[in-house]
N, C-alpha and C positions, 0 to 999 in steps of 0.2 A: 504494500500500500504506500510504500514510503515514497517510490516512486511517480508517484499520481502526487506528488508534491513536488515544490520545487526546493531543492536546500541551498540556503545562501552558503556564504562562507562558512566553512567549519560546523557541520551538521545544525543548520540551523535551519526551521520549519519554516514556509511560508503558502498562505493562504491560496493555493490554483485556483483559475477562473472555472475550471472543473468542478471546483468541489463549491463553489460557491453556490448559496441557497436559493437568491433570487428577492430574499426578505431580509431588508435591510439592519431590522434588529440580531435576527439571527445569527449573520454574515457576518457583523460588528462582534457579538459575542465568540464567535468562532474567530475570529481574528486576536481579541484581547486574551479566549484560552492559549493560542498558539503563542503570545507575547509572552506568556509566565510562563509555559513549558518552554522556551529557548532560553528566559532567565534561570528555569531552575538547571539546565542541560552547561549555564554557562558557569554558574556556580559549580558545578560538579566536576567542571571542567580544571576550575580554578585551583582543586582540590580545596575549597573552603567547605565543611559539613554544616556549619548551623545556617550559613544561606539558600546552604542546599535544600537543607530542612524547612526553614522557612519558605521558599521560594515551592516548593513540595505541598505545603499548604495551603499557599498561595491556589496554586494551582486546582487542587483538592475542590477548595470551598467553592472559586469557581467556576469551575464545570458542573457540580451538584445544585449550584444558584442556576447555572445556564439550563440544566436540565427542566428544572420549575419552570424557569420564564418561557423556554421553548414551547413546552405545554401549554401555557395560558394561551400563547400565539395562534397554536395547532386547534384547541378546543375553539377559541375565537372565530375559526374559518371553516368549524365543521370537517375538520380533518378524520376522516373514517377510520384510520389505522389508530386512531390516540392511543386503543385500550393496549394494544399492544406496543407501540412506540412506550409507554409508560413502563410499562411490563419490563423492557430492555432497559428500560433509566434504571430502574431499580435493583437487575440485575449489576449495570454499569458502576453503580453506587459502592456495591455488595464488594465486586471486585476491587475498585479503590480500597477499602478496609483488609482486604484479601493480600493488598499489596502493603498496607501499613503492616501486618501481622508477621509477612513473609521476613520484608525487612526489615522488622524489631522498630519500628520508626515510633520515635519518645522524644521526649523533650532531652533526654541522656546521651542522643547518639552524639559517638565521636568518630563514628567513620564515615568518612565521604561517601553520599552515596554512590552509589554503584553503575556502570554502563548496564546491567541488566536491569537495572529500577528502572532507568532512562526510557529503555526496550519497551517495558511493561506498560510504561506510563504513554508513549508515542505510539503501542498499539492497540491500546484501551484509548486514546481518542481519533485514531484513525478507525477505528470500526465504528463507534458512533458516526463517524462523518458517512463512512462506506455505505453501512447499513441503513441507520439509520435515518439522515436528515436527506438521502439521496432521493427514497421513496418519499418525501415530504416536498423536496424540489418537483419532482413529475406531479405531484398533485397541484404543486402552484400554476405549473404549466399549464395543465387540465385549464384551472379557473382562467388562464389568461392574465394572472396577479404581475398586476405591476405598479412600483412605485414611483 
């Protein structure tokens, strides 16, 4: 999936006009997740761990904010999949914690994290893009939604 992105310098994520939603909130929040996932990738890079950690966070609480607000959007437009597009947020949720557990991640950690957290974390939000907001773009199409 990684490839259906474009990466700037030194593995850094950027938004393709491919994966782009069509809905300008949405697009925006998928843009400021990708902003904290390359601050946390740069931190880790840094080898600094409490930015990591932080920036990990960061990252965290945004995408589970992102997931609610996509929602309200989706329900807003009559979107037929919600019940199931929810169904994978909370999934997606699940895994984030799945990934705090794996990696012991505390307010205690002293090790950088890890090029596989990075993995984990780039492939739990490229699947949401993949999966799930792609079927949410063809439904905008459908309505002919444009801002």
């Amino acid at each position: 999936m990684v490839d259906q992105h474009e990466e700037q310098s030194r593995n850094r994520l950027k938004l393709s006009a491919g994966f782009e939603i069509g809905h300008a909130a949405i697009d925006k929040e998928h843009e400021a997740i990708i902003v904290e996932l390359n601050k946390c990738i740069d931190a880790q890079e840094a080898g600094n761990s409490i930015a990591s950690l932080k920036q990990f966070y960061v990252f965290k609480d945004l995408l589970i904010t992102h997931f609610s607000s996509e929602e309200e959007v989706m329900k807003a437009m009559g979107y037929h999949l919600l019940e199931e597009l929810s169904t994978q947020h909370v999934k997606a949720a699940e895994n984030i914690f799945e990934i705090i557990e794996k990696y012991k991640l505390n307010d205690e950690v002293n090790d950088v994290l890890n090029t596989d957290l990075m993995t984990d974390l780039i492939e739990l939000f490229l699947r949401h893009l993949a999966a799930d907001d792609t079927s949410f773009k063809g439904y905008l199409q459908e309505l002919k939604y444009q801002e």
